[in-house]
C-alpha positions in Angstrom: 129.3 -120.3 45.5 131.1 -119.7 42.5 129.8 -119.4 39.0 133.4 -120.5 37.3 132.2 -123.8 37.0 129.4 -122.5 34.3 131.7 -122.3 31.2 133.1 -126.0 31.9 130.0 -127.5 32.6 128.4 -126.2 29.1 131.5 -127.5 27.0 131.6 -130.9 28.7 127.6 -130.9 28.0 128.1 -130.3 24.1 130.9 -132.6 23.6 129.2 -135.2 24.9 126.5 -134.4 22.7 128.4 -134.1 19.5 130.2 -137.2 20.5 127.1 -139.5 20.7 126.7 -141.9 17.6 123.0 -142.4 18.3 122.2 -138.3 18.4 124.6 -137.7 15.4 122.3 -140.6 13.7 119.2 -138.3 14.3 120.5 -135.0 13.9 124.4 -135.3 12.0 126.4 -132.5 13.1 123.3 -130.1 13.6 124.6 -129.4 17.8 125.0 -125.3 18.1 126.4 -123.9 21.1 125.5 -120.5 19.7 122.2 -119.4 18.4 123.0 -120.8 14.4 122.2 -118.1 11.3 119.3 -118.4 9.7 116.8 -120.8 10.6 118.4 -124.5 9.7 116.3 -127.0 8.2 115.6 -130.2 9.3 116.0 -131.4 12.7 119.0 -129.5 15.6 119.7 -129.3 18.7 121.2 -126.2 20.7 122.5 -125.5 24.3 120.0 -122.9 25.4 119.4 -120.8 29.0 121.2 -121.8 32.1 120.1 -120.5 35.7 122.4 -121.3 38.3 122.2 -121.0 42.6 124.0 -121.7 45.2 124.5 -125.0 46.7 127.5 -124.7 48.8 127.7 -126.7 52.0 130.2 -127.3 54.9 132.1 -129.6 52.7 132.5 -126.8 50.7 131.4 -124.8 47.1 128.9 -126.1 45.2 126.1 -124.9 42.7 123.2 -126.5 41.3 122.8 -125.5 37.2 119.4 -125.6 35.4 119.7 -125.6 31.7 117.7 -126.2 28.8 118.4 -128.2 25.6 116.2 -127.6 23.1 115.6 -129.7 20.2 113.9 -127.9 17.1 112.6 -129.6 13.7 111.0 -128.2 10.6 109.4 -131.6 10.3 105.1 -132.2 10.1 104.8 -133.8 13.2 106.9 -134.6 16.7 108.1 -138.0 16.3 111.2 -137.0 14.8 111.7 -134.1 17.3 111.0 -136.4 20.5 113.5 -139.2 19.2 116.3 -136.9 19.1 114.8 -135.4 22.2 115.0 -139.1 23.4 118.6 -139.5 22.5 119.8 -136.1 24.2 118.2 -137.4 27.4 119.9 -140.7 27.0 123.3 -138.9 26.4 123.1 -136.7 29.3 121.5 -138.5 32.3 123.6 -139.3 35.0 126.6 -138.6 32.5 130.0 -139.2 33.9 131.2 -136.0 32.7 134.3 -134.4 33.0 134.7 -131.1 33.4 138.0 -128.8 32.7 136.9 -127.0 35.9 135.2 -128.1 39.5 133.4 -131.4 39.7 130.1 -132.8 38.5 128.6 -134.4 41.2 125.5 -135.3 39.4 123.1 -134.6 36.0 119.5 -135.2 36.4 117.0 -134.6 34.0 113.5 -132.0 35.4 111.3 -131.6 33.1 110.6 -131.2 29.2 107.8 -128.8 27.1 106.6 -130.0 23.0 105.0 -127.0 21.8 104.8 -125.4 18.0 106.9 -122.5 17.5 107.3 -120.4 14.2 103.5 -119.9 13.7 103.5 -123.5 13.7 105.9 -123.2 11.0 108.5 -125.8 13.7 108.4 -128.0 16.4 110.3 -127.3 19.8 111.2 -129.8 22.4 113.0 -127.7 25.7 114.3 -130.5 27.9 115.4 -128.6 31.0 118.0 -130.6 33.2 119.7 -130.4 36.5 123.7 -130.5 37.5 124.9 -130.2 40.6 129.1 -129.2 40.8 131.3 -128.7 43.4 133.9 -125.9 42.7 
């Protein structure tokens, strides 16, 4: 197992997002790869934590990665949160990604969480996802 897939996998997963028309629609150019300053206001979405394990087999290296990509809003309610939510999902499932590094063999989607964050102040959607590459 190798973790030198990691870094290719994250930049293939944000370009994909900042190159989708329907998320751009929802959230315009509001896709951080780094924690942004300041709070932002309206709705954004940002590449969070990543756990990765091995998954190499006898046809050789591989690793599954589980990541989270959480969409935030300063907006009353979760409809606008879960639409961009929505659209992230739609972007990344089963995306034909390409990576500069390894191989993705597949991108799942696991599991999301819609909580208030901020003392309620925000809304928080984590969508935590699933790819498995081969190095």
């Amino acid at each position: 197992m190798s973790y030198g897939v990691a870094a290719a996998l994250q930049g293939a997963v944000y370009q994909a997002l900042c190159d989708d028309a329907a998320l751009a629609a929802l959230v315009g150019s509001a896709i951080h790869d780094a924690a942004p300053s300041g709070t932002p206001t309206g709705t954004w979405v940002s590449l969070g934590p990543e756990e990765a394990r091995d998954a190499s087999d006898k046809s050789g290296g591989a690793a599954l990665h589980d990541f989270i990509v959480s969409v935030i809003s300063d907006a009353a309610g979760f409809a606008g949160a879960k639409e961009a939510a929505a659209a992230v999902s739609d972007v990344l499932v089963d995306a034909p990604l390409v990576l500069t590094r390894g191989r993705l063999v597949g991108l799942w989607f696991l599991r999301a969480r819609a909580a208030r964050a901020a003392q309620g102040t925000l809304r928080r959607i984590d969508l935590t996802f699933r790819a498995r590459v081969e190095t």
